[in-house]
PATI-58528 format. One record per residue (C-alpha): residue in one letter; x, y, z; residue number from 1. Coordinates in Angstrom, 1 decimal, always signed. Last residue first. Layout:
REM PATI-58528
['A',[X,Y,Z],NUM] ...
//
This chain:
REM PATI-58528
['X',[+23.9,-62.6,+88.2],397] ['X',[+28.1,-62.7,+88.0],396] ['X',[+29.7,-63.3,+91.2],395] ['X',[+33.1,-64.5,+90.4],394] ['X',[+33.5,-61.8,+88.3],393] ['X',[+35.0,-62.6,+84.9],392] ['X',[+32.5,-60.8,+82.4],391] ['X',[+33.8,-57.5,+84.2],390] ['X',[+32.7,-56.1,+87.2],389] ['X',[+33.8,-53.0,+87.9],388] ['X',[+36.0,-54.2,+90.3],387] ['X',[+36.5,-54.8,+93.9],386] ['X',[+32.8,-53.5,+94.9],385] ['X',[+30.9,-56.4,+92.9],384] ['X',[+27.1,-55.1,+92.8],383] ['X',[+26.6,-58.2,+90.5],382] ['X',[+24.5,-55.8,+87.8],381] ['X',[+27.8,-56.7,+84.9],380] ['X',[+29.6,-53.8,+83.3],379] ['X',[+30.6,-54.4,+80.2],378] ['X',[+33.8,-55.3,+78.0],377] ['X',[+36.1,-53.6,+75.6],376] ['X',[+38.4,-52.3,+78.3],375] ['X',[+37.9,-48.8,+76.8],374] ['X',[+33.7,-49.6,+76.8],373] ['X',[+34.0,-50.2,+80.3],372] ['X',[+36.6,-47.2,+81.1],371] ['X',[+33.6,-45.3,+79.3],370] ['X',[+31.0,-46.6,+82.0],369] ['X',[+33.1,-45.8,+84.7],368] ['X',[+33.6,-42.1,+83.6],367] ['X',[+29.7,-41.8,+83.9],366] ['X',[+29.4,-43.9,+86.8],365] ['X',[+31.6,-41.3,+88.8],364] ['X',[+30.3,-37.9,+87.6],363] ['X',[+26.4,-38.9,+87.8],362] ['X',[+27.0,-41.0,+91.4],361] ['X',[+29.0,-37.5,+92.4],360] ['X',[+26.5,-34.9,+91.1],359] ['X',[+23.8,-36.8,+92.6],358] ['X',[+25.4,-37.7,+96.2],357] ['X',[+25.8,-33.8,+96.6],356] ['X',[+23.3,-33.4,+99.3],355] ['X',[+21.1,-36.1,+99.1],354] ['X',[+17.6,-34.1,+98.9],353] ['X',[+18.4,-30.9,+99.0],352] ['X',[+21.7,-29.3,+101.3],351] ['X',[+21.5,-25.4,+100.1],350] ['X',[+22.7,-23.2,+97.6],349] ['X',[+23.1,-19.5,+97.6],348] ['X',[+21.5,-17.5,+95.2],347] ['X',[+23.4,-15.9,+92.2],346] ['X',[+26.5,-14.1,+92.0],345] ['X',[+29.0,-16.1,+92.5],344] ['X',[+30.9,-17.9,+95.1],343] ['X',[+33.0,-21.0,+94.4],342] ['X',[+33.4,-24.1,+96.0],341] ['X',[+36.9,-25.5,+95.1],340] ['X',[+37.3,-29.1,+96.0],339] ['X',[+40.7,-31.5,+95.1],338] ['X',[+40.1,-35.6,+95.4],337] ['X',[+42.8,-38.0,+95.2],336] ['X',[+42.4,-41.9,+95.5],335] ['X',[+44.8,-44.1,+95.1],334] ['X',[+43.6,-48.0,+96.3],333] ['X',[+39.9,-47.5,+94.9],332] ['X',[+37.5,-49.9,+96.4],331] ['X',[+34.4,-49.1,+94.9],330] ['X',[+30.9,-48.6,+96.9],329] ['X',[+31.0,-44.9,+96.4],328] ['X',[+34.6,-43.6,+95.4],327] ['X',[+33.0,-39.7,+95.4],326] ['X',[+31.8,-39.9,+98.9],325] ['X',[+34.2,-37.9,+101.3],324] ['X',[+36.2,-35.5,+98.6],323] ['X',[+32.0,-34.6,+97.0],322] ['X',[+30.8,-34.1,+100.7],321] ['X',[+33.0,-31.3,+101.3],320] ['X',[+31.8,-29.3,+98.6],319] ['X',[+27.9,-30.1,+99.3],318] ['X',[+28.5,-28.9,+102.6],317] ['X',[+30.8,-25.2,+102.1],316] ['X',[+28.4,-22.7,+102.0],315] ['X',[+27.5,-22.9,+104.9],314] ['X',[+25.1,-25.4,+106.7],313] ['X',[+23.5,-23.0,+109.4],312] ['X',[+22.8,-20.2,+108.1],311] ['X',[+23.1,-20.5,+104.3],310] ['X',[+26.7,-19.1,+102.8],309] ['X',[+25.9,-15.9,+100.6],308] ['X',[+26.9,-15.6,+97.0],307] ['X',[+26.1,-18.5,+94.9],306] ['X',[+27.8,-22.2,+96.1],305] ['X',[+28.6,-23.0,+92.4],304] ['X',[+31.2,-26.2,+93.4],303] ['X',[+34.1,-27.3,+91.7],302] ['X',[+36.0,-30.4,+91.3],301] ['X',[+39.4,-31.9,+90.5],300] ['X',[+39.2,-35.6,+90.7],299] ['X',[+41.8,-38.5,+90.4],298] ['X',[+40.7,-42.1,+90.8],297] ['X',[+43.6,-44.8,+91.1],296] ['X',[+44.0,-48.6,+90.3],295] ['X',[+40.0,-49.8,+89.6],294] ['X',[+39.8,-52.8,+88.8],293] ['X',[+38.7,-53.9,+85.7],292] ['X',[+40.5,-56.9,+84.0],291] ['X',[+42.5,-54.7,+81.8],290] ['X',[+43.8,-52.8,+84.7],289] ['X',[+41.8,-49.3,+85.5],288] ['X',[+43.2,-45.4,+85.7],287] ['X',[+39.8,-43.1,+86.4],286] ['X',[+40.3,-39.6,+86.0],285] ['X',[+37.6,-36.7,+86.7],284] ['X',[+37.2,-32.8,+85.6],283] ['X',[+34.2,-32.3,+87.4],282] ['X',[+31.8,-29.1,+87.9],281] ['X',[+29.0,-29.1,+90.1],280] ['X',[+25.9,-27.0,+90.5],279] ['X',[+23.4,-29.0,+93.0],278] ['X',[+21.4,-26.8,+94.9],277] ['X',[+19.3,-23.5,+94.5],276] ['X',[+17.9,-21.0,+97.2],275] ['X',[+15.9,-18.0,+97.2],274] ['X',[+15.8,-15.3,+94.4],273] ['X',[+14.3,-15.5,+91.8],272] ['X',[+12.3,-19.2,+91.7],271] ['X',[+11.2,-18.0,+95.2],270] ['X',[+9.8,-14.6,+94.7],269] ['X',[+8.3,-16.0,+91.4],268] ['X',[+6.2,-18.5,+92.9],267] ['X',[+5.0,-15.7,+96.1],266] ['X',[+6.1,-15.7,+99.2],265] ['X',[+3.6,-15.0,+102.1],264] ['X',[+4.6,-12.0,+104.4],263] ['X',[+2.2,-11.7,+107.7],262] ['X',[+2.9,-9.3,+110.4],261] ['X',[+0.8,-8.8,+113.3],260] ['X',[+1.2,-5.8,+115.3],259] ['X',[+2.2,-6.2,+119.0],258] ['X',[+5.2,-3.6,+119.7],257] ['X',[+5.8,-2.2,+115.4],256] ['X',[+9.4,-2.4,+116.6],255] ['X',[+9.4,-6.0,+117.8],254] ['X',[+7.4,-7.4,+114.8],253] ['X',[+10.2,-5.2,+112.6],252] ['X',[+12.6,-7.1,+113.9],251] ['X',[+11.1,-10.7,+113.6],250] ['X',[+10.1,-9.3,+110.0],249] ['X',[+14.0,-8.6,+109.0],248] ['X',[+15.1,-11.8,+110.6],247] ['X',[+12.4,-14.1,+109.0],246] ['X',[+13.2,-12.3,+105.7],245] ['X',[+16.7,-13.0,+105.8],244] ['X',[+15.4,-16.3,+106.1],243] ['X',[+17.4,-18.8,+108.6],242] ['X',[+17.7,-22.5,+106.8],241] ['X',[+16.0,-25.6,+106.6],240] ['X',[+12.7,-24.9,+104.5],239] ['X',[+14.3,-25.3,+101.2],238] ['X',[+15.9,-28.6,+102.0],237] ['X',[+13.3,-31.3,+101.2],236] ['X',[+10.6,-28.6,+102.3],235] ['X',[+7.1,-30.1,+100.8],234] ['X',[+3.5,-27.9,+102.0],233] ['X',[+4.5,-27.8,+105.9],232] ['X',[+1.9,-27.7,+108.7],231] ['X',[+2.2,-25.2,+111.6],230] ['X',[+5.9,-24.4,+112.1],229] ['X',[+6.1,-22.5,+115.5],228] ['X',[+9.2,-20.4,+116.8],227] ['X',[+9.1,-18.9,+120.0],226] ['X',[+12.0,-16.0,+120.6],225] ['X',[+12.2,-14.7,+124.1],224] ['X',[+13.6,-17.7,+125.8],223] ['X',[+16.4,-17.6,+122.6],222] ['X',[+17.6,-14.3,+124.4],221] ['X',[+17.7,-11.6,+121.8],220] ['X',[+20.3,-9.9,+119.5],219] ['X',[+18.3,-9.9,+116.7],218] ['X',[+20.5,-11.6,+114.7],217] ['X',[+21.8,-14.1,+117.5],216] ['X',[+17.9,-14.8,+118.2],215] ['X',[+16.9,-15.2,+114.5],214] ['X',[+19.7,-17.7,+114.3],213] ['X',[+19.0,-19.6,+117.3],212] ['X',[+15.1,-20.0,+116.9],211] ['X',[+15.6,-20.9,+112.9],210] ['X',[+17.8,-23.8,+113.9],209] ['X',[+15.6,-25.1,+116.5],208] ['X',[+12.6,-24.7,+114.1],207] ['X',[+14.1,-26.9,+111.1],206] ['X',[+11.9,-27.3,+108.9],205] ['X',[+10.1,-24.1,+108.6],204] ['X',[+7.1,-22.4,+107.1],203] ['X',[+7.0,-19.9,+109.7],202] ['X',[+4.9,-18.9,+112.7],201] ['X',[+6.7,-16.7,+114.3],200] ['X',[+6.3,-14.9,+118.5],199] ['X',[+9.0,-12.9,+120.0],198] ['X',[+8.9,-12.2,+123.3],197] ['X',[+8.3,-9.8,+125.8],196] ['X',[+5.7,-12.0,+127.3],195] ['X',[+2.9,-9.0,+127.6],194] ['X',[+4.4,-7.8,+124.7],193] ['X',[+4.3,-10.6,+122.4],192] ['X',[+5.6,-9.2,+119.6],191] ['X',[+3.8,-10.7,+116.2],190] ['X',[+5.1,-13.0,+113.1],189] ['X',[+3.7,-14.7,+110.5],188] ['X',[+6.1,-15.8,+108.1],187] ['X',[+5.9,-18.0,+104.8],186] ['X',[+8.2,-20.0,+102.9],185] ['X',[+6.3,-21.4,+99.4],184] ['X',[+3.5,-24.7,+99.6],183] ['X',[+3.6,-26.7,+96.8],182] ['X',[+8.0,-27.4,+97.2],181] ['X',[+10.2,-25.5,+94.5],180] ['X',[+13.2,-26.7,+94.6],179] ['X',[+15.9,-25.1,+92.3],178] ['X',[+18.5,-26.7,+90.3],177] ['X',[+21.8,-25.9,+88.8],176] ['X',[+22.9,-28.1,+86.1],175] ['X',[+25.5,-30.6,+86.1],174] ['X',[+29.0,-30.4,+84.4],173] ['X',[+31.3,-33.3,+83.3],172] ['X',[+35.0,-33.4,+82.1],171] ['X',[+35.9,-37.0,+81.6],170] ['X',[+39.2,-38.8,+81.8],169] ['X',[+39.8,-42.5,+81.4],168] ['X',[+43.2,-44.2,+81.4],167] ['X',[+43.3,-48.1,+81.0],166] ['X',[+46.8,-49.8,+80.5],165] ['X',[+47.2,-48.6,+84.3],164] ['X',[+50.9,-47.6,+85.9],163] ['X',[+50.0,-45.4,+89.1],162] ['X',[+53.4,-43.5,+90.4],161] ['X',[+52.1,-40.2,+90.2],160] ['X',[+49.1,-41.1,+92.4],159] ['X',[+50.4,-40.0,+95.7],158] ['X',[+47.4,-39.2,+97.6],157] ['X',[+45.2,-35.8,+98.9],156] ['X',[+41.9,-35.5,+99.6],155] ['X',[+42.0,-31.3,+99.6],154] ['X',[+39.0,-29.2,+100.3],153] ['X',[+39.5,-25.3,+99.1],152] ['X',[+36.6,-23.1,+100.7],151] ['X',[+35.0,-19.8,+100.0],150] ['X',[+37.0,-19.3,+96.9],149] ['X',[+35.7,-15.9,+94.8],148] ['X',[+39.6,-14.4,+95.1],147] ['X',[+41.7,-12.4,+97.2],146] ['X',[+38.7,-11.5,+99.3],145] ['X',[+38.6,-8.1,+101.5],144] ['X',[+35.2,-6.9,+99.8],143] ['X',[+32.8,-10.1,+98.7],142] ['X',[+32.5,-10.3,+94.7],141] ['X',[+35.9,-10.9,+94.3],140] ['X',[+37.3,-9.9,+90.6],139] ['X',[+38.0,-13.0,+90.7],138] ['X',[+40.2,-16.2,+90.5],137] ['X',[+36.8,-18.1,+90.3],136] ['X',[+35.0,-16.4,+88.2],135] ['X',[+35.8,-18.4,+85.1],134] ['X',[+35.3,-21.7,+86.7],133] ['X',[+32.9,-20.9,+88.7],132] ['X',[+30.5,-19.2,+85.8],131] ['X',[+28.2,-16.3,+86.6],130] ['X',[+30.4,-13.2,+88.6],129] ['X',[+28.7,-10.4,+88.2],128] ['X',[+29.6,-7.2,+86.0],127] ['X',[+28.6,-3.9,+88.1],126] ['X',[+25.5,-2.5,+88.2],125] ['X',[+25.5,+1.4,+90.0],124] ['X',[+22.4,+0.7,+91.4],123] ['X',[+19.8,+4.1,+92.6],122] ['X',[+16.5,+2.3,+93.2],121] ['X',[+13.5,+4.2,+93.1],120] ['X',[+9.8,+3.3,+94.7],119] ['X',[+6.9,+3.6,+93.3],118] ['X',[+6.6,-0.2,+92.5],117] ['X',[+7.0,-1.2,+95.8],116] ['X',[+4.0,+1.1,+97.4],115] ['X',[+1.6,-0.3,+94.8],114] ['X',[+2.9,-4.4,+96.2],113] ['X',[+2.5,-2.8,+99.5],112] ['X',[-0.8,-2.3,+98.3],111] ['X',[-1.7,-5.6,+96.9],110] ['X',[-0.4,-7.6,+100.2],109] ['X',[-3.0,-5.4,+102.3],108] ['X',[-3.5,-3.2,+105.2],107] ['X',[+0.4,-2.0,+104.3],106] ['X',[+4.2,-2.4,+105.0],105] ['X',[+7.3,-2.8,+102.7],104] ['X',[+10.4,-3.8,+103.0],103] ['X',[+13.2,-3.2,+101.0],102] ['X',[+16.8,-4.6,+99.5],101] ['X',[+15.7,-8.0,+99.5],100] ['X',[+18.1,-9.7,+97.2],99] ['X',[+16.3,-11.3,+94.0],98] ['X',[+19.1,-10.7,+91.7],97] ['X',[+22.1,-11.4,+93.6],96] ['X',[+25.0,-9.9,+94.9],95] ['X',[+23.6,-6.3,+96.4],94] ['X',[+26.2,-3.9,+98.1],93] ['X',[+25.6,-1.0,+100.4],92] ['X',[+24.0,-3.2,+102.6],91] ['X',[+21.3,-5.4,+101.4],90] ['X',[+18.2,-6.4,+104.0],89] ['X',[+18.5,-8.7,+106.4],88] ['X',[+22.6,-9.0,+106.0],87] ['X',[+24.4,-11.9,+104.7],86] ['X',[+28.0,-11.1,+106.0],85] ['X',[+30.0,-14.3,+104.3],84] ['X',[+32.6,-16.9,+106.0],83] ['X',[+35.5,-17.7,+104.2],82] ['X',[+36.9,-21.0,+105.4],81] ['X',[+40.3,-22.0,+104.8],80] ['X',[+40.4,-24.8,+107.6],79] ['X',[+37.0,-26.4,+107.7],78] ['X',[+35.5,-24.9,+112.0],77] ['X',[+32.7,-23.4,+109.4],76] ['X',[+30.1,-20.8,+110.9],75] ['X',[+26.8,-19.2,+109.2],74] ['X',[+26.5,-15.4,+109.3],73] ['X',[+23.1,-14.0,+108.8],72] ['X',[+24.4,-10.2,+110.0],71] ['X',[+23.5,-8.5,+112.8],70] ['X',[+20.3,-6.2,+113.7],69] ['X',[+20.8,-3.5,+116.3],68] ['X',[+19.4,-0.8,+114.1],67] ['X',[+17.7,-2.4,+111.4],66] ['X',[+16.7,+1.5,+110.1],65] ['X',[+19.6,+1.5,+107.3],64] ['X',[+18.6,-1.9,+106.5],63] ['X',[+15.9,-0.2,+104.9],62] ['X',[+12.3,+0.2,+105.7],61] ['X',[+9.7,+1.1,+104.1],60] ['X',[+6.1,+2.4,+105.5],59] ['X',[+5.1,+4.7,+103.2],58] ['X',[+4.2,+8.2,+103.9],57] ['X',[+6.4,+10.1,+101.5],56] ['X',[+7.1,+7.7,+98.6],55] ['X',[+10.1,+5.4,+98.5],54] ['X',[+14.0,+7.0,+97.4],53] ['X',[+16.7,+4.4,+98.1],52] ['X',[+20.1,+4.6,+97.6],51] ['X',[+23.6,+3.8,+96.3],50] ['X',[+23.1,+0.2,+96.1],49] ['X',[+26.5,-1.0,+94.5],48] ['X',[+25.2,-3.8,+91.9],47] ['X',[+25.7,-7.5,+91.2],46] ['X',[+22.9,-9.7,+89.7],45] ['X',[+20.6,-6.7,+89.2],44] ['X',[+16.9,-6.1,+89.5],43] ['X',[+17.4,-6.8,+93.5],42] ['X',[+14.2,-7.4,+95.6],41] ['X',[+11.6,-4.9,+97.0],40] ['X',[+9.8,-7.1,+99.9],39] ['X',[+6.0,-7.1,+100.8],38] ['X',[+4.5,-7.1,+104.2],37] ['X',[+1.3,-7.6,+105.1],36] ['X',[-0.6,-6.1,+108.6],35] ['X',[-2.8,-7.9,+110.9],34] ['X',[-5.1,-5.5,+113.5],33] ['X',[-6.4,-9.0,+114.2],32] ['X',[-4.6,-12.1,+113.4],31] ['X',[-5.2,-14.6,+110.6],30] ['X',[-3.0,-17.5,+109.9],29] ['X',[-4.2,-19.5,+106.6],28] ['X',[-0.7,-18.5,+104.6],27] ['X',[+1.2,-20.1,+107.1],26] ['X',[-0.4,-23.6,+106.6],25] ['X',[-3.8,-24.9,+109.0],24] ['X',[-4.8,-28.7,+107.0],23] ['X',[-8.6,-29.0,+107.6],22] ['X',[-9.3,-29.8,+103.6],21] ['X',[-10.9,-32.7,+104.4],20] ['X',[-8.2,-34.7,+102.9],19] ['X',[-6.1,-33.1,+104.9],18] ['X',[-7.7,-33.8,+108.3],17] ['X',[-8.2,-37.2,+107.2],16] ['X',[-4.3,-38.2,+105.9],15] ['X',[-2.6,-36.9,+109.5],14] ['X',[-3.0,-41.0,+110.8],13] ['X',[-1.7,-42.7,+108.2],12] ['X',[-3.6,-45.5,+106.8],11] ['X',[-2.0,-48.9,+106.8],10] ['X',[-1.7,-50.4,+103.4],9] ['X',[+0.7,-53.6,+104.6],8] ['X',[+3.8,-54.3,+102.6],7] ['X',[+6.1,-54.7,+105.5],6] ['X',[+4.4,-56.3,+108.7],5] ['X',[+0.4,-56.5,+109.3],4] ['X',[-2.6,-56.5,+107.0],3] ['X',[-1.3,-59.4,+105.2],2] ['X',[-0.3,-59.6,+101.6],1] 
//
């Protein structure tokens, strides 16, 4: 192995200043006159808020005081498209345990932590929507809805004609994950009043995205919002979308005229209530000839998108993507495809780390494996993409 060209060890040029421990996060920001900020978060999966009672004194706030503030509202030109009013903090409704409902400030993370748990929630809980394929047709968890479908994709061919001596069907389900990078999202945000503008440190990936959004929710100029990401602990995903909690602190920054606010999530902040990825359902047909190939693929699949859409993917990414990829490298003649993704109460989900491509590969090899077995032969490794690859390939390794 040389020390040049692919292979090589070559040192990369960021390692020394971590290894010494001189890596500068969110979390190691200090300001003077800095102030923490804690959030009260939804109990309840699905619930009409029907107040808030904090102590006398404390420094909450509700969305009741955002004046000015607009939704998180994430834009689809996909025909069918329901878009979703995610709001800073919850609005007479909450859809999701882990919500932010409140927000707290004080000297120190520990007291607004006291203030939290003195205050009162009044929730009238109503029953949430859990499962996509039982929630789907409703009750709607978003007011004006006929039913819990953000988005119907359709990949449509004639397949009713298909004549195969080898019909597989499999109904196949994978679980909902949740990323959890080292380093959690983290804000530190102050008013620059001698700029007029709005300055955040957050734990972002994406700081163009996060500029535009906080500046349509806040009703701002994007020259007077400055976003800068310091170093990042792991994102893969998690750190690419808008925060309610960025907008509700980039508000609150601007109100308080110059104080420094810091909110640092905690672990169980984020396995609560922020984003998950990768809930699919498939009910999926392959028809295959007796030497292999592949005649037709027929798929009906849903999608547990939670109950916001994510500024700025939507709701709708890991949907779509299932109709564009699911034949892979195989050439599949017919080919139908129908998407539902579904809201529900629980937290939205996000593009991580493939976006979709699990689920699909998962679903797709799966039901190709048992038309193998059905054809009584195996699947070779020659990577053949006109068949699966029966004893007979011409390529066999």
């Amino acid at each position: 192995m040389g020390k040049q060209g692919v292979g090589a060890a070559l040192p990369r040029r960021e390692d020394d200043r971590f290894l010494r421990g001189r890596g500068r996060y969110v979390a190691d920001i200090a300001m003077a006159g800095m102030r923490e900020v804690a959030f009260l978060r939804s109990p309840v999966a699905h619930g009409i808020l029907r107040g808030v009672r904090a102590p006398q004194g404390a420094m909450v706030f509700t969305m009741a005081e955002l004046d000015g503030v607009a939704p998180i509202r994430a834009p689809s030109a996909l025909p069918g498209f329901r878009r979703t009013d995610q709001w800073p903090l919850a609005k007479d409704r909450v859809r999701q345990v882990g919500e932010p409902i409140a927000m707290v400030v004080a000297a120190t993370r520990a007291e607004a932590e006291d203030i939290l748990d003195a205050i009162t929630l009044d929730i009238e809980e109503l029953p949430p929507a859990t499962d996509m394929l039982a929630h789907r047709a409703g009750p709607p968890i978003h007011e004006g809805w006929p039913d819990n479908v953000v988005l119907h994709s359709l990949v449509e061919d004639d397949i009713s004609g298909v004549q195969a001596p080898i019909v597989v069907r499999r109904r196949l389900r994978t679980a909902r994950q949740h990323m959890a990078p080292l380093e959690g999202r983290g804000v530190v945000a102050r008013w620059d009043t001698r700029l007029s503008q709005l300055e955040m440190h957050t734990s972002s990936q994406m700081v163009h995205v996060t500029k535009t959004g906080l500046a349509e929710c806040l009703g701002l100029p994007e020259s007077s919002v400055r976003i800068i990401s310091p170093d990042v602990g792991g994102g893969f995903g998690y750190k690419g979308i808008l925060l309610q909690e960025e907008v509700a602190i980039g508000w609150l920054a601007r109100r308080l005229g110059g104080v420094p606010l810091r909110w640092i999530e905690d672990r169980r902040e984020g396995l609560a209530g922020q984003a998950n990825c990768r809930e699919h359902h498939y009910d999926i047909t392959v028809h295959a000839d007796h030497d292999g190939t592949i005649l037709a693929l027929d798929c009906e699949a849903h999608v547990d998108v939670g109950a916001y859409s994510a500024y700025p993917f939507s709701a709708c990414l890991e949907g779509a993507q299932i109709g564009s990829i699911l034949p892979g490298p195989y050439v599949v003649p017919r080919y139908r495809c129908r998407t539902w993704s579904v809201a529900t109460n629980k937290p939205p989900i996000l593009p991580y780390r493939g976006v979709a491509r699990t689920g699909v590969c998962y679903a797709l090899e799966t039901t190709l494996d048992a038309v193998a077995r059905a054809g009584g032969w195996t699947r070779s490794r020659c990577g053949c993409a006109t068949c699966l690859a029966p004893r007979t390939c011409p390529t066999p390794m």
